[in-house]
C-alpha positions as CSV (number, residue, x, y, z in Angstrom):
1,X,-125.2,197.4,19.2
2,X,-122.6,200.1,18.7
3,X,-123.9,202.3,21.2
4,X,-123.3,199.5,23.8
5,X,-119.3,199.6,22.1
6,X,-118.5,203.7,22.7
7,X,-119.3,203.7,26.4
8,X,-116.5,200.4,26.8
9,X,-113.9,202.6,24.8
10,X,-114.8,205.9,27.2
11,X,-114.8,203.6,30.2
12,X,-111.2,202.1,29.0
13,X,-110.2,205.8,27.8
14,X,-111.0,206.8,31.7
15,X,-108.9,204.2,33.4
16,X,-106.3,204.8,31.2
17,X,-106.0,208.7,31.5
18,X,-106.6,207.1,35.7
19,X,-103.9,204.6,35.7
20,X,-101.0,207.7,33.8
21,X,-102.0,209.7,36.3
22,X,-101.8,207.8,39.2
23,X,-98.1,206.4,37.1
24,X,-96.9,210.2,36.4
25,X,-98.5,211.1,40.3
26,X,-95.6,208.4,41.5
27,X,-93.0,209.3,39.5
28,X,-93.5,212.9,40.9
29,X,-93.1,212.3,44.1
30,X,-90.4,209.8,44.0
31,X,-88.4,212.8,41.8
32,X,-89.6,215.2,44.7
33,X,-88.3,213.1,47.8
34,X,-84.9,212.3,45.8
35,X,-84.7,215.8,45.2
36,X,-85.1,217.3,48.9
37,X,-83.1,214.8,50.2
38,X,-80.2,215.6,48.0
39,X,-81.2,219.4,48.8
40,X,-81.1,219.1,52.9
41,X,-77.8,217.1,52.5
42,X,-79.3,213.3,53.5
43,X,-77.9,210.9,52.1
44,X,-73.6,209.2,51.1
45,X,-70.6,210.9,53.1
46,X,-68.0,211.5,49.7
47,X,-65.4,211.6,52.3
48,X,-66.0,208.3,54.4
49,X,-68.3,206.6,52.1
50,X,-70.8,206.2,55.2
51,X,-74.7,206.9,55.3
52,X,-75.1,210.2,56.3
53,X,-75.8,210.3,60.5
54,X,-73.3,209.2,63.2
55,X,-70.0,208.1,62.5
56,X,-70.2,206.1,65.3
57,X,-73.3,204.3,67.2
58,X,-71.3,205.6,70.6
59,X,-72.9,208.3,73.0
60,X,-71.8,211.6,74.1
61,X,-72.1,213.6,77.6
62,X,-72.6,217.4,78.2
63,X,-69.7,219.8,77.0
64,X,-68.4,216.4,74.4
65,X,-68.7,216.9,70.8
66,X,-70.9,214.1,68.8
67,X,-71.4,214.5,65.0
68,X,-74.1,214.3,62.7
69,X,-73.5,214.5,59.1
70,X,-71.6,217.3,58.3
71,X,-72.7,219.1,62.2
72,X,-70.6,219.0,65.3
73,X,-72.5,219.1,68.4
74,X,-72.0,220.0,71.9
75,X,-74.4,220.3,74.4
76,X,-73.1,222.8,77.1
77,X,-76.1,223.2,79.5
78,X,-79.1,222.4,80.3
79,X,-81.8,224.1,82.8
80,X,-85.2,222.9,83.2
81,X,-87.8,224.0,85.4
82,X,-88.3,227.3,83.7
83,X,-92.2,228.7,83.4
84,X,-91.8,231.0,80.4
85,X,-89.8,232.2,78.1
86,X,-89.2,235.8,76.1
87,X,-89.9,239.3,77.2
88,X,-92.1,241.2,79.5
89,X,-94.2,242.1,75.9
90,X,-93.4,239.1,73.5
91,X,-92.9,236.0,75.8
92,X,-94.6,232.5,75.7
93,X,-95.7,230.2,78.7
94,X,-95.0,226.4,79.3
95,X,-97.2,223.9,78.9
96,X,-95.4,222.1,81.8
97,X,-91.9,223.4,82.3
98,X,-89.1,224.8,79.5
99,X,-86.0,223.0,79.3
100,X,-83.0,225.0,78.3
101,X,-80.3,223.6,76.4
102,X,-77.1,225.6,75.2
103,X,-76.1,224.2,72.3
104,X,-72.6,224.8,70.1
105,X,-73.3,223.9,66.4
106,X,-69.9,223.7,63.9
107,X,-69.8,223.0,60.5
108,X,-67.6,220.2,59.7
109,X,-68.5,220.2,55.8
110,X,-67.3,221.8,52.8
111,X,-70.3,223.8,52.5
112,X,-72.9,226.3,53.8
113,X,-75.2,224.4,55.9
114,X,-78.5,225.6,57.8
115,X,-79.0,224.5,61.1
116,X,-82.6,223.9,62.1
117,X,-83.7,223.8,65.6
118,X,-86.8,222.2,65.1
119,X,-85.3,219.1,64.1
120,X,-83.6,217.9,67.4
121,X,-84.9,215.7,70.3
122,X,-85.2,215.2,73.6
123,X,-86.1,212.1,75.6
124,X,-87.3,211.2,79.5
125,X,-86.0,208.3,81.3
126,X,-89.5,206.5,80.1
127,X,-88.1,207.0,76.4
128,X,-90.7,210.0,75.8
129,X,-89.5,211.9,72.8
130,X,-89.8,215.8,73.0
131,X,-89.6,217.9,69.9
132,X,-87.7,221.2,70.3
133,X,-90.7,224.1,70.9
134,X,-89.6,226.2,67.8
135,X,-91.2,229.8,69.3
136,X,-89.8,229.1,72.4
137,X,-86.6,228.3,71.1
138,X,-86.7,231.5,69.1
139,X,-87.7,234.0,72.2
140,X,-84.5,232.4,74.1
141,X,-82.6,233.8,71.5
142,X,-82.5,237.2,71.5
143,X,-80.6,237.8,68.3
144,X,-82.4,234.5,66.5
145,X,-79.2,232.3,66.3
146,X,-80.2,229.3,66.5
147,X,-83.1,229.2,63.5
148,X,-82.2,229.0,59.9
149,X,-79.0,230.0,60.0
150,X,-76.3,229.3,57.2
151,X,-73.3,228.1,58.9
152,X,-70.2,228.3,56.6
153,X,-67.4,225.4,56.8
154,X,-65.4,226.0,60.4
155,X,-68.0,228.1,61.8
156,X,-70.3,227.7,64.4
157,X,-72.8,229.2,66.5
158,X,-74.0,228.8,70.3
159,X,-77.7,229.2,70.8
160,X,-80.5,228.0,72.7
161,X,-83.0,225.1,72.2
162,X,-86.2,224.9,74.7
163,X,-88.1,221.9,74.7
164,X,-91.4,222.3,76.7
165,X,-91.7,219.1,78.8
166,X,-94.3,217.9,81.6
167,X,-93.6,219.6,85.3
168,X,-92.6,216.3,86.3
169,X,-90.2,214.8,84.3
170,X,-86.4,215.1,83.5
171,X,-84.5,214.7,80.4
172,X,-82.1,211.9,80.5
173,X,-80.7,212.5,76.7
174,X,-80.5,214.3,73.7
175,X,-80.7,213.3,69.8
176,X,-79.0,216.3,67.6
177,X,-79.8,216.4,64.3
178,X,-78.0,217.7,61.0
179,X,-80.9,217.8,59.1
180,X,-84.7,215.8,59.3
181,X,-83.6,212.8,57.3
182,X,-79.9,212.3,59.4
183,X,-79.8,209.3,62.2
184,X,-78.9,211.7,64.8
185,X,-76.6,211.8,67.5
186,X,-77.2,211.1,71.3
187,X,-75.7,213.3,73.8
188,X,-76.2,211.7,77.7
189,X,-77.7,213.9,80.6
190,X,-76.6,213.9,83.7
């Protein structure tokens, strides 16, 4: 009889040791996800007490500033219809057709913030949503301005975001981003 007992105290050892880890596995990543979202700036305005996003739910046009977080936006241009991108040596081709948009980025904070390309949006008339083709984006800009960049409080930067959409369609609006956790802000194309 006490050999049937030691295999019900390894079998209850295992689930335990299974059900801490699974316990310390949550804990983790609820610690981790706190942690990058106070680290890419999501999250409580100090100044207005608002979630972090748009200050208003109102839409923008070309060359009209909309704010995200601590970002100002302003959407200058935007060409479409473009084949490829880059240099006669370093260059990348469409998928359907590039869509340029010339974008002014300010800093409206307190504090060094990084503007990322990659997370802004573009949508079709149908409510297709384009993600901003990263490369691309970065063989429009010559000098890299628009990737990763720290943007100190008051400054900004002009730069170019290419979104690679089908041959056939036209973008109808934009949703700028202050970071990949912000609600965006929408910016109307004519």
């Amino acid at each position: 009889m006490p050999a049937e007992s030691i295999p019900l105290k390894r079998s209850r050892t295992k689930v335990g040791w299974i059900i801490g880890g699974v316990i310390t596995g949550v804990i983790l990543l609820a610690c981790c996800g706190l942690g990058s979202l106070t680290f890419l700036g999501a999250g409580s305005d100090s100044k207005t007490g608002s979630a972090t996003g748009t200050s208003s739910d109102k839409s923008v046009s070309t060359n009209e500033a909309a704010r995200d977080g601590k970002f100002e936006f302003t959407a200058q241009k935007v060409e479409c219809g473009k084949d490829r991108v880059g240099s006669q040596y370093l260059n990348q081709k469409a998928q359907g057709q590039f869509c340029f948009v010339t974008l002014r980025v300010k800093n409206i904070g307190q504090e060094a913030r990084i503007f990322d390309a990659s997370n802004q949006r573009a949508f079709n008339a149908a409510g297709d949503k384009y993600q901003a083709d990263s490369a691309a984006s970065l063989y429009a800009n010559e000098a890299g301005e628009t990737f990763l960049k720290d943007i100190n409080p008051g400054n900004e930067l002009t730069g170019i975001v290419v979104f690679d959409i089908p041959s056939d369609k036209k973008l109808t609006k934009l949703e700028l981003h202050d970071s990949a956790f912000s609600s965006g802000a929408t910016v109307r194309l004519s």
